[in-house]
C-alpha positions, 0 to 999 in steps of 0.5 A, spaced: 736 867 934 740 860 935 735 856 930 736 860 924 737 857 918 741 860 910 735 860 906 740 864 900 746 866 898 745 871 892 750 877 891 750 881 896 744 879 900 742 874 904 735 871 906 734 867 913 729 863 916 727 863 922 723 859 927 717 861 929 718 858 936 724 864 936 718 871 936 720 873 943 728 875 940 726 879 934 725 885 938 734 884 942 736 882 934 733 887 931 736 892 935 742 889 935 743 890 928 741 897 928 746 899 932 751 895 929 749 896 922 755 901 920 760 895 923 758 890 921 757 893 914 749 892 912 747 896 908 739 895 909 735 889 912 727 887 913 723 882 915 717 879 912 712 873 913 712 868 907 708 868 901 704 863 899 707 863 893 713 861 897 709 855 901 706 852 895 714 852 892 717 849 898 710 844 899 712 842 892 720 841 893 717 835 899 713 832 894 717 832 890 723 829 895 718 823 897 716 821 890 724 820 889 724 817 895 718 813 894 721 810 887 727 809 890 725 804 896 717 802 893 715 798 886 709 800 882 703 797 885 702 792 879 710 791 880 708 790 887 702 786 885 705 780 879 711 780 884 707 779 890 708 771 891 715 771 890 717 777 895 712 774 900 718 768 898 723 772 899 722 778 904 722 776 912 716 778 916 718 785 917 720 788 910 716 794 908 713 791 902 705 793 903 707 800 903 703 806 899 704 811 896 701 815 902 706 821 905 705 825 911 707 833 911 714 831 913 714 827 907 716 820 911 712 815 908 706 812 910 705 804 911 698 801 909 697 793 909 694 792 902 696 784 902 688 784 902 686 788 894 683 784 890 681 788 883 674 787 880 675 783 872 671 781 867 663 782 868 664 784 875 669 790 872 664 792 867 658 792 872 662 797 877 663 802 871 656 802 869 654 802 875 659 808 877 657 811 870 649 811 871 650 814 877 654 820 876 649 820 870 642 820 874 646 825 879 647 829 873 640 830 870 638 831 877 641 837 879 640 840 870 633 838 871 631 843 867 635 841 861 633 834 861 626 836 862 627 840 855 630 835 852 624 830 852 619 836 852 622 840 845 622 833 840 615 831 841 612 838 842 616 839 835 614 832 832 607 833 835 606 841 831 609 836 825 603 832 824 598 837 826 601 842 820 601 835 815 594 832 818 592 839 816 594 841 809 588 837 805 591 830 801 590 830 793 584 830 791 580 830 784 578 836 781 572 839 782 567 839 776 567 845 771 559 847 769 560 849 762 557 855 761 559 862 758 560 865 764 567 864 765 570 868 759 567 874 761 562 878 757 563 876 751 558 876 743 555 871 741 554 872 733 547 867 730 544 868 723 538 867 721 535 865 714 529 870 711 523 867 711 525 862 715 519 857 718 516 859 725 521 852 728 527 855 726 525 862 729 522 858 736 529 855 736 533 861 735 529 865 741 530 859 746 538 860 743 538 867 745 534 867 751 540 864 756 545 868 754 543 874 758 545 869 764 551 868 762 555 875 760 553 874 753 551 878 749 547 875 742 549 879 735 544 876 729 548 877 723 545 878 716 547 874 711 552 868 711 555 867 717 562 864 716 563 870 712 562 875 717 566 871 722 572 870 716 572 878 716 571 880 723 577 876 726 582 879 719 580 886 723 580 885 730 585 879 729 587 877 737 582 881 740 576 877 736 579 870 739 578 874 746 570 876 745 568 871 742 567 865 743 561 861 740 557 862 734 550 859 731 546 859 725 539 857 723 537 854 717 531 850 714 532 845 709 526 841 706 521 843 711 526 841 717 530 846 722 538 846 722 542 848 727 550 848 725 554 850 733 560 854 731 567 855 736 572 858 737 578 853 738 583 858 742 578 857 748 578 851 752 572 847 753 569 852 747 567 846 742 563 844 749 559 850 751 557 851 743 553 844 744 551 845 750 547 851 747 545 848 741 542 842 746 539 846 750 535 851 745 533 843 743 531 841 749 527 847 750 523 847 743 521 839 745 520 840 753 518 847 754 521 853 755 522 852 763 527 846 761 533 847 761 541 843 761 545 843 765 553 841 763 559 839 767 566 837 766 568 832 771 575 831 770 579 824 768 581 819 773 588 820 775 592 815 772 598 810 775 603 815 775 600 821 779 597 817 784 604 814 786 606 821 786 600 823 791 601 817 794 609 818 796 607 827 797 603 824 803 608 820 805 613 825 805 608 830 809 605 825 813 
């Protein structure tokens, strides 16, 4: 193969290239060796098609040889730029000085006028990367749709949910009004006096005291005698327990022909002080208007002051 060429030269082997163009004489060197192999002392031989590994390695050895070259012979392109004037003044009419960086697979280089670029400044500079960045952005979002989409939908169905769950919650709000009654300390005894001999008026004035008790889980217990005694007393054997039971009390006393009711409570409990004149008004009220008529008692709670309101008010802007 007259064309062969020494690839390398390691040791005790040898590596030649040779041509393609040359197929047609394999088969004569390849019996040639075989039968001169003892004389001309190979031990073995083969044959083998290049490895890409190989091509890519020799494609990156001309690359590399027409970019020292290129270095060598052709100023950067901004070099070539500051210096235009001056090499137009000094370079005849066939120097090489519009040549790019542009080589072809033989590595010789490649000639391109490029005495017409002109680069965008300024202004016109910014429009062209905003331009370029908007359109790589709209190609973007059109082919990820559904991310973008996502991205818009997920914040307002989440700013949606938010204002339903805070228009929902109830704002603040006064409290509600507390009928004041004996029902809501449970069943409890409701202890009265009465004096002996006492006039048809404090008798009519008990009955009505008594009568309301029944509807309210109250359970009326006369006692004979003084009554602040016999409460003194109960409360020193009971002791706490007594404060749970019982929570009001009344006697009915009458001085100089004229009826005397004296309401007792218990302070422990609140609105105790209350319900015991809610009673003692309604046995009043029943003696003058008939026994069908009736008081009725509710606690409205106070208006809330500066404070809490701004503490309502910030909660509400906080939530809503």
């Amino acid at each position: 193969v007259p064309n062969a060429s020494l690839e390398s030269n390691a040791g005790a082997e040898l590596s030649f290239i040779l041509p393609k163009e040359s197929t047609h004489r394999f088969e004569a060197l390849f019996t040639e060796l075989e039968q001169r192999q003892e004389q001309l002392g190979i031990s073995s031989y083969g044959a083998s098609v290049t490895t890409m590994e190989e091509v890519f390695l020799r494609v990156g050895k001309l690359v590399d040889t027409s970019m020292d070259l290129q270095a060598i012979q052709l100023p950067a392109l901004q070099y070539q730029h500051e210096r235009r004037s001056n090499d137009w003044a000094t370079d005849d009419s066939s120097s090489m000085s519009s040549m790019t960086d542009m080589t072809d697979d033989s590595g010789a280089l490649i000639t391109e006028d490029c005495s017409n670029i002109k680069l965008n400044r300024g202004l016109t500079l910014f429009c062209q990367q905003f331009y370029a960045m908007f359109m790589k952005r709209a190609v973007y979002s059109w082919r990820n749709w559904k991310m973008v989409v996502a991205q818009f939908l997920v914040p307002l169905i989440f700013t949606a949910f938010a204002l339903i769950v805070a228009k929902t919650f109830p704002g603040p709000q006064d409290s509600p009004a507390l009928p004041l009654s004996l029902e809501p300390y449970g069943h409890t005894v409701v202890p009265y006096s009465l004096m002996r001999n006492s006039s048809v008026l404090a008798q009519r004035l008990a009955r009505y005291y008594v009568e309301p008790l029944a509807s309210q889980k109250g359970t009326a217990q006369e006692v004979p005698g003084d009554l602040e005694t016999y409460l003194i007393m109960r409360t020193s054997e009971e002791g706490g327990a007594f404060n749970e039971h019982c929570i009001v009390a009344a006697s009915f006393e009458e001085i100089k022909n004229k009826a005397k009711i004296v309401a007792l409570f218990n302070n422990q409990a609140y609105h105790s002080s209350a319900t015991a004149l809610m009673l003692a008004d309604n046995a009043l009220f029943k003696l003058v208007a008939g026994p069908s008529a009736s008081i009725s008692v509710a606690n409205y709670p106070q208006p809330r002051n500066m404070t809490e309101t701004a503490k309502d008010q910030l909660m509400e802007g906080q939530t809503g």
